[in-house]
C-alpha positions in Angstrom: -120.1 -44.9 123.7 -117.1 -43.1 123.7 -114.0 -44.5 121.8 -111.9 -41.9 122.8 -108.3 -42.7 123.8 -107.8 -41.6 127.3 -105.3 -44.3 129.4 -102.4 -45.4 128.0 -99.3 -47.6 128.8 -96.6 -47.3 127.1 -94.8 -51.0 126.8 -90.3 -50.7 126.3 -89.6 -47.3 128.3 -86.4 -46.5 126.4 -85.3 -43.4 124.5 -88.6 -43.9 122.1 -91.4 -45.0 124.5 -90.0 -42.3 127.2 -90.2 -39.6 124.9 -93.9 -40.4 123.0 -95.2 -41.3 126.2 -94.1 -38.1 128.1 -95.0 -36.1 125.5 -98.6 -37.6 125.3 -98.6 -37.2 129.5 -97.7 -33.6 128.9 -100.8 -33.7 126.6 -103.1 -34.2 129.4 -103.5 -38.1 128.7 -102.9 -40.6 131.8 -100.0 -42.8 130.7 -98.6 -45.3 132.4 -94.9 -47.2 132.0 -93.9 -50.5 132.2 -90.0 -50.0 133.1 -87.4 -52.5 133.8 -83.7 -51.5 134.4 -84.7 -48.2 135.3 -87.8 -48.7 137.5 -86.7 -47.1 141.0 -85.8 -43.7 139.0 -89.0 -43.6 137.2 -91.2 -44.7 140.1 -89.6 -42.1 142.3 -88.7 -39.3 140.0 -90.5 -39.6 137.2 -89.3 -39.1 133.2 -87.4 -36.4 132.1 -87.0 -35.1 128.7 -84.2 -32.6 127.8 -85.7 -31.0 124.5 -84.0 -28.8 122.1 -87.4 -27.5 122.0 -87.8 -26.8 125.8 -87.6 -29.3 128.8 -90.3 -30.6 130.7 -90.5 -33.1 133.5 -94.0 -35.7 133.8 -95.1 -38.0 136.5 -96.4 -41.5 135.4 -100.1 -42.1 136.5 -98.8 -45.4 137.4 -94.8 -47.3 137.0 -94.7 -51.0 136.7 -92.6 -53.6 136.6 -94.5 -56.0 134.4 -97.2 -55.7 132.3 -99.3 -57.8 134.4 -99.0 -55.1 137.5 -100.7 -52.8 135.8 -104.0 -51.7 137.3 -107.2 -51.5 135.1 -107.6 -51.2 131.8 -105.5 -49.4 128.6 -107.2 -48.1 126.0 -103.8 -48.4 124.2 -100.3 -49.9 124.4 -97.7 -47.9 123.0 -95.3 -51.0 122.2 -91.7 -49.0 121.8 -89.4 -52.7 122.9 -86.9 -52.9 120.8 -87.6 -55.7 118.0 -85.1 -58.6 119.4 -85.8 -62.7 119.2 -85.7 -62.9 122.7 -89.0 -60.4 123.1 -92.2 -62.1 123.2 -94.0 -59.2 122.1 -97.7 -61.7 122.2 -97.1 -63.2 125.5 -96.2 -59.6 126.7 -99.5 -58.1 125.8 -101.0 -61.3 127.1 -102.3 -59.6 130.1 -103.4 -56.1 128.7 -105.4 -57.6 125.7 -109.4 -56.6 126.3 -112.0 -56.4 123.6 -111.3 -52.4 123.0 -107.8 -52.4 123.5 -105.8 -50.6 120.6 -101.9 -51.5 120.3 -100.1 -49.1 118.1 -96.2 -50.4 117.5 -93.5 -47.7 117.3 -90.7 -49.6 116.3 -87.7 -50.4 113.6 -88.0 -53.2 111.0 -90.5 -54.7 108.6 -92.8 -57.0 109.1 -92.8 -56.5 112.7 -96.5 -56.9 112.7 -97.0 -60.5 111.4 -96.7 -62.1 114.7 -98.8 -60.2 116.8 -101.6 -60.1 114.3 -101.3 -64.2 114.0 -101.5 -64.2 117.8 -104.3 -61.8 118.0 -106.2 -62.1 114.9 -109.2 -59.0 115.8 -107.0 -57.2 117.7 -106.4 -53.5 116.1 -102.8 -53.0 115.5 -101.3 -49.6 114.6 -97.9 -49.0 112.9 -95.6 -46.3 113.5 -92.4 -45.1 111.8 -90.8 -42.4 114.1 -88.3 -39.7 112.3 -86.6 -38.4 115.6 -83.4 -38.1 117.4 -83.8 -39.2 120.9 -81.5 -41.1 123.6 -81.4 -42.3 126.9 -78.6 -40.2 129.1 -79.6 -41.9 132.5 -82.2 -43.3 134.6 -85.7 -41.7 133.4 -83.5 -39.3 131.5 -83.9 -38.3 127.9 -82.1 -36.4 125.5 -84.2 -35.1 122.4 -82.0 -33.8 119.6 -84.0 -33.7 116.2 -88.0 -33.9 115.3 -90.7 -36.6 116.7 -92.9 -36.8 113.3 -94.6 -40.5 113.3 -96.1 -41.8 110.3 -98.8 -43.8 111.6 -101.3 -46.7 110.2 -103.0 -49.3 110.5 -102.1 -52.8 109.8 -101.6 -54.4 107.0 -103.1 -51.2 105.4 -106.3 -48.6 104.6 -108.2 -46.4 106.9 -110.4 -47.1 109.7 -112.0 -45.8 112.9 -109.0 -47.6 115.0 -106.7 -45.3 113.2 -108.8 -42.2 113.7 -108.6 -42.4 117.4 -105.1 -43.1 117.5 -104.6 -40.3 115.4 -106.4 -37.9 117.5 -104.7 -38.8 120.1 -101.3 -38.5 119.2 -102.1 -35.2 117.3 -102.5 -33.7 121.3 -98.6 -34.0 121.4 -97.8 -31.0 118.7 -95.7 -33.2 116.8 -96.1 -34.0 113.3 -98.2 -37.0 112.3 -99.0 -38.4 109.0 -101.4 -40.8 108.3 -100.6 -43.9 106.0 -102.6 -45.5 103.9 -99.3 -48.3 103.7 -98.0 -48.7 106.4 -96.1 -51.5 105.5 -94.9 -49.0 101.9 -93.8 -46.7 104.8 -91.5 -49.2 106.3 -89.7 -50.1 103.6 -89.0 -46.5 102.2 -87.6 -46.2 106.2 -85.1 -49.3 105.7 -83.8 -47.4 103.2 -82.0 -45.3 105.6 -82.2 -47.5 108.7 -80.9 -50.3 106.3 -77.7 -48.1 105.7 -77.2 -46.0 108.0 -77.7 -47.7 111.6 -75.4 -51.2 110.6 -72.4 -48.9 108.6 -72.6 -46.5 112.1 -72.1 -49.5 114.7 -69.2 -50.8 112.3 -67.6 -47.3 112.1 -68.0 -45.8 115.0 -69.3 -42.7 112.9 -72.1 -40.3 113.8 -74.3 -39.3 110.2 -71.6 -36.2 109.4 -68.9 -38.6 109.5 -70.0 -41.2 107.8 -71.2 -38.4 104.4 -67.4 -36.7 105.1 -66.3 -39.5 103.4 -66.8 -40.1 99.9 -66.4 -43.9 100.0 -68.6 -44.1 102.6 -71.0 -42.3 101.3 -70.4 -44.1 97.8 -71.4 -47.5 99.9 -74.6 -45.8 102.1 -76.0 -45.2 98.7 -75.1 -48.8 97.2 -76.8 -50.2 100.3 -79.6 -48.1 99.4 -80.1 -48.9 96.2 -80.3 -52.6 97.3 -82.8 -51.7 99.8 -85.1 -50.4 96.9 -84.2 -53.4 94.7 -85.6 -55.5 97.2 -88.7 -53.5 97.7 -89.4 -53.4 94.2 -89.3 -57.5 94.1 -91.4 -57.7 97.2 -93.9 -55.6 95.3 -93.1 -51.8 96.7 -92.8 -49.5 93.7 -89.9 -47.1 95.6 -88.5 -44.5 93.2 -84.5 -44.6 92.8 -85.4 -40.7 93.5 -85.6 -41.7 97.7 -82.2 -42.6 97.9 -80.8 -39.0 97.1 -83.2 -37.7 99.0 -82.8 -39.7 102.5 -78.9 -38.6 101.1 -79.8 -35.1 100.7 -82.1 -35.0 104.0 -78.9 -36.8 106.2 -76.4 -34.0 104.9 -78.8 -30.7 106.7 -79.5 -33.3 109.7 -77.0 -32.1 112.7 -74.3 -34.7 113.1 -76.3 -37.3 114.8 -75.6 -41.1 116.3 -77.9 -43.2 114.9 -80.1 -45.5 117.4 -78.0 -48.6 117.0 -74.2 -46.5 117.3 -76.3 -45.6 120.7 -77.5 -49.2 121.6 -74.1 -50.6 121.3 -72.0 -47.7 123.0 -74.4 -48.7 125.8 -73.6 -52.6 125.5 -77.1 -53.2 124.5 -78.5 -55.8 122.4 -78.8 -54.5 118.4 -82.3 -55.0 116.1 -80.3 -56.3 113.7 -83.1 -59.2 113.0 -85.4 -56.5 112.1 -83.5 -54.0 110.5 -81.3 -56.6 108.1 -82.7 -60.0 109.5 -85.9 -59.7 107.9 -85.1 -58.1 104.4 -82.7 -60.9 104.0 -85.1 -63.8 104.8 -87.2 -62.1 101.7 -84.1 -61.5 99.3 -83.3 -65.4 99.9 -87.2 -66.5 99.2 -87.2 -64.2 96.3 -83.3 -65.0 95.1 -82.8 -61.2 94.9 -78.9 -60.3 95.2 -78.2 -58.2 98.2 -74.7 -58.3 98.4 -74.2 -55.3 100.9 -76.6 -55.8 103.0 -75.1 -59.8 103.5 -71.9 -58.4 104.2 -73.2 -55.8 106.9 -75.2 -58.8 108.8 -72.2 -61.1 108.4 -69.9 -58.4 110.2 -72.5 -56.9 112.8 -72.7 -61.0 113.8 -69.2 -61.2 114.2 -69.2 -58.0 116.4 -71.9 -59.1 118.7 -69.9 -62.6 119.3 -66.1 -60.3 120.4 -68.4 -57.9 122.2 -71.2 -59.3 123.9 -73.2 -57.2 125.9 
């Protein structure tokens, strides 16, 4: 029987899911898009990437507008939404869920995966943290700036054939992939930056150079930080203090860059706030851990998204 991972559809055909899924396409791999706002571009010209590393062009195998069009059988969902309350990630899948189907989630946040593993208890789900610099300039048009590494594994944790196959897979693209024994360790060493970094860069207006320019910024990304870790550490993560200066020390050679949610809300978009600060606040109240900073950046980024709705 062969397991191999051949057809894919990739489910949120934004910056993220246009750019993994292309690049697997480019592979040789038939992937397929479900795509909303942007489905007449796609369906009649395709996804193109504009690549510091080269540009390339791909045609779906197949471009639809809901995940119930789609024709036959994925042997994986490449879930890239973006993690809002108003997604019904389960329902979604509702219609693509077979007994080999493989759903790998390349998305912000933590504990994203709890609700799609209560809803589909034997269902393999894969976790992915993406390190890249991508974003959507126009209809089936994407602009990639910096990396595409994934850290991928499989949840809630260990090693297994799912995550072999997966990993095969995505090892076709070129890009960098890591495997993770914890995936759900991974994600909170990523909140340490996203946790900073995307909420201070929607209330500045600042790309990453700005935001390091100044030192009183900087002096509250790393205080933000170092709650991020504090809260890790209750929740049972041991994260070194180390990680901070070195998600610091990592921003500082990045080119000045605009993080994904300065991007989302330039575009009038809605912002993962839930997942990104939502979350690690609903455990810092259950585990009466003081997260001063990161109260204060939910409290203001609520405020914004009431004066400017999208």
């Amino acid at each position: 029987m062969n397991d191999e991972i051949q057809k894919i559809l990739v489910l949120g055909s934004g910056a993220i899911g246009c750019f993994y899924g292309a690049r697997l396409a480019k592979a040789g791999l038939e992937v397929s898009f479900v795509v909303r706002s942007d489905f007449e571009a796609v369906a009649q010209g395709g996804i193109h990437i504009h690549s510091y590393e080269g540009d390339f062009h791909i045609t779906p195998a197949q471009v639809v507008a809901r995940p119930e069009d789609y024709q036959g059988q994925a042997d994986l969902v490449l879930v890239a939404t973006k993690v809002l309350a108003e997604i019904d990630l389960p329902g979604l899948l509702a219609p693509l869920v077979h007994p080999k189907l493989k759903v790998l989630l390349v998305q912000n946040g933590i504990e994203i995966e709890a609700p799609l593993a209560a809803a589909y208890p034997g269902l393999p789900i894969l976790s992915a943290i993406a390190f890249v610099g991508v974003g959507r300039t126009g209809p089936g048009q994407v602009h990639h700036q910096l990396k595409g590494n994934l850290e991928v594994g499989a949840y809630p944790g260990g090693f297994g054939p799912e995550l072999d196959q997966v990993m095969a897979c995505l090892l076709k693209t070129g890009l960098e992939v890591k495997r993770s024994e914890d995936i759900c360790l991974s994600r909170w060493k990523k909140l340490i930056w996203n946790g900073a970094f995307n909420p201070v860069s929607v209330l500045t207006q600042a790309n990453t150079e700005q935001m390091l320019q100044n030192p009183r910024t900087e002096a509250l990304l790393r205080k933000i930080m170092f709650e991020v870790v504090a809260l890790a550490r209750a929740k049972g993560y041991d994260l070194e203090d180390r990680l901070v200066e070195q998600n610091l020390s990592v921003t500082y050679k990045m080119p000045p860059y605009k993080t994904s949610m300065l991007l989302d809300f330039e575009a009038h978009r809605h912002l993962e706030t839930e997942a990104i600060l939502g979350n690690p606040l609903k455990i810092a109240r259950s585990l009466q851990v003081p997260v001063p900073h990161l109260e204060t950046l939910a409290a203001l980024l609520e405020l914004l998204a009431q004066v400017k709705k999208p």
